[in-house]
C-alpha positions as CSV (number, residue, x, y, z in Angstrom):
1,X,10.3,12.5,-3.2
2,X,9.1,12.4,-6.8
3,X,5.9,10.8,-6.5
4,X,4.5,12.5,-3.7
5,X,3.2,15.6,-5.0
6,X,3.0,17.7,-1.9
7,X,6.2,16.5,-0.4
8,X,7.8,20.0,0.2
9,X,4.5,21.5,2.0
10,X,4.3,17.8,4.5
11,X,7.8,18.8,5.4
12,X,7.6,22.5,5.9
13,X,5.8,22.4,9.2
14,X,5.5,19.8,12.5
15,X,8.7,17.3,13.2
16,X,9.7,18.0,9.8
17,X,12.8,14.4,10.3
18,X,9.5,12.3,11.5
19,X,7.7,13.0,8.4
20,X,10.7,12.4,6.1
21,X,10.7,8.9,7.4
22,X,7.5,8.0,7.1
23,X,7.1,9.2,3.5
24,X,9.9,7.2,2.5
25,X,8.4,3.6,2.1
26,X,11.4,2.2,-0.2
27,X,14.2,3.3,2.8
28,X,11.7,2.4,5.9
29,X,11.7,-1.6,4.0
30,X,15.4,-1.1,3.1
31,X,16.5,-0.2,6.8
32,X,14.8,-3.1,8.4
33,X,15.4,-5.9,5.6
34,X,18.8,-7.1,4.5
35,X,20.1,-11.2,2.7
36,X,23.6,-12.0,4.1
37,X,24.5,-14.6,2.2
38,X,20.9,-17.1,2.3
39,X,19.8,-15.7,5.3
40,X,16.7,-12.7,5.1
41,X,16.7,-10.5,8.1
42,X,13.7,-8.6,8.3
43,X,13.6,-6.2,12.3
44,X,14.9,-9.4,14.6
45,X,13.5,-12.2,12.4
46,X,15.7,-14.0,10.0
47,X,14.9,-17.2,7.5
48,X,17.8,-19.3,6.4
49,X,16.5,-19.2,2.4
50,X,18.2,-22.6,1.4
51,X,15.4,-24.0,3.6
52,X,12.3,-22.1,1.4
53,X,11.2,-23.7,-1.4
54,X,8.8,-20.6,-2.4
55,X,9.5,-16.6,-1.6
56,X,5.9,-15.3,-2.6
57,X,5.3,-11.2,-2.7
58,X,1.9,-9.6,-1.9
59,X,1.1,-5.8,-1.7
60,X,-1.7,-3.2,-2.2
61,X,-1.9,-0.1,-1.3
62,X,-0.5,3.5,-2.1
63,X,2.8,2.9,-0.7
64,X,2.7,-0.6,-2.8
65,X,5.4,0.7,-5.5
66,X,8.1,1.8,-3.2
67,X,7.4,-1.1,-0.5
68,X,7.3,-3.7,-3.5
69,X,10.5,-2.4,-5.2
70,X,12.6,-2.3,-2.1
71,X,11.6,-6.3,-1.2
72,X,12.6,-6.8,-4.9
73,X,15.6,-5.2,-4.7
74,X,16.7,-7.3,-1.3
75,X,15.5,-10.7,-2.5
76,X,15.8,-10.2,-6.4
77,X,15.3,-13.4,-8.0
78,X,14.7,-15.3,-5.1
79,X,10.9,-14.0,-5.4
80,X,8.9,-16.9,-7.1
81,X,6.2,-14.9,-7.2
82,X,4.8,-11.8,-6.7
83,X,0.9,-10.1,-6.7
84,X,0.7,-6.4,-6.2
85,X,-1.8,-4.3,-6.4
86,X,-1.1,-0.4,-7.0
87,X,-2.7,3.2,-6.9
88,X,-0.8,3.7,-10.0
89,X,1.6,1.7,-11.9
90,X,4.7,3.8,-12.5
91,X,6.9,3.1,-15.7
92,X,10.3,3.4,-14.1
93,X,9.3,0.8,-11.6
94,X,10.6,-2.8,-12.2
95,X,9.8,-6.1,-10.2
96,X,11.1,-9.5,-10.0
97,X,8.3,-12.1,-11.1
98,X,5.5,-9.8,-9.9
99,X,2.5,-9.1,-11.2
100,X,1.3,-5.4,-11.0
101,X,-2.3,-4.6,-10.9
102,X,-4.0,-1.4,-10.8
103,X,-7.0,-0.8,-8.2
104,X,-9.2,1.9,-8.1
105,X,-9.1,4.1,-4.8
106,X,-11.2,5.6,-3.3
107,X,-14.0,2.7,-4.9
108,X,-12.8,-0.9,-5.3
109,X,-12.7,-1.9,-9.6
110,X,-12.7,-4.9,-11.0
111,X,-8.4,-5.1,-11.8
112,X,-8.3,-4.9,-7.4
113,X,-11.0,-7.2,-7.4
114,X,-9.0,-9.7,-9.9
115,X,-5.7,-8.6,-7.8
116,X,-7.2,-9.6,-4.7
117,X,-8.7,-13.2,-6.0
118,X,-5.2,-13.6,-7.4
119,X,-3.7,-13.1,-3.9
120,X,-6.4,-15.8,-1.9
């Protein structure tokens, strides 16, 4: 796990195959949502796609990247579009049609205040 710093010292101790899974955002969205053919399956939910005129993607939060990149990567181009709002923007991460913004944890700034207004 590249970007979390302190991966190897969260999985040194406790129930060490519990912890992997949580910190792997991209995977956890990856396992639960799949397209076969113009159906999304998402858990036990599923959305024929031919019937959607709009897909739109919203995010914020730390695991915003990883969770972002894996819906991308499932529904592609289908995204019409998408408002995210990140801890930080990573160069080697790419969207479909989203807009990335940068917030300010721990105190709210004025790019997750314009993320936010963007989103209602």
């Amino acid at each position: 796990m590249k970007k979390i710093r302190n991966y190897s010292a969260i999985t040194a101790h406790g129930d060490v195959p519990a912890r992997k899974m949580v910190l792997d955002s991209y995977q956890r969205i990856r396992d639960v949502m799949h397209v076969e053919g113009n159906v999304l399956h998402v858990g036990v939910k599923s959305w024929n796609l031919e019937s959607k005129r709009n897909i739109y993607l919203l995010g914020a939060g730390k695991a915003c990247n990883a969770m972002a990149q894996a819906v991308c990567d499932v529904l592609g181009e289908r995204i019409t579009k998408g408002i995210i709002c990140v801890k930080i923007k990573e160069e080697q991460d790419h969207y479909c049609n989203t807009d990335v913004y940068v917030g300010g944890p721990p105190l709210p700034n004025e790019e997750g205040m314009l993320a936010a207004q963007k989103m209602i």
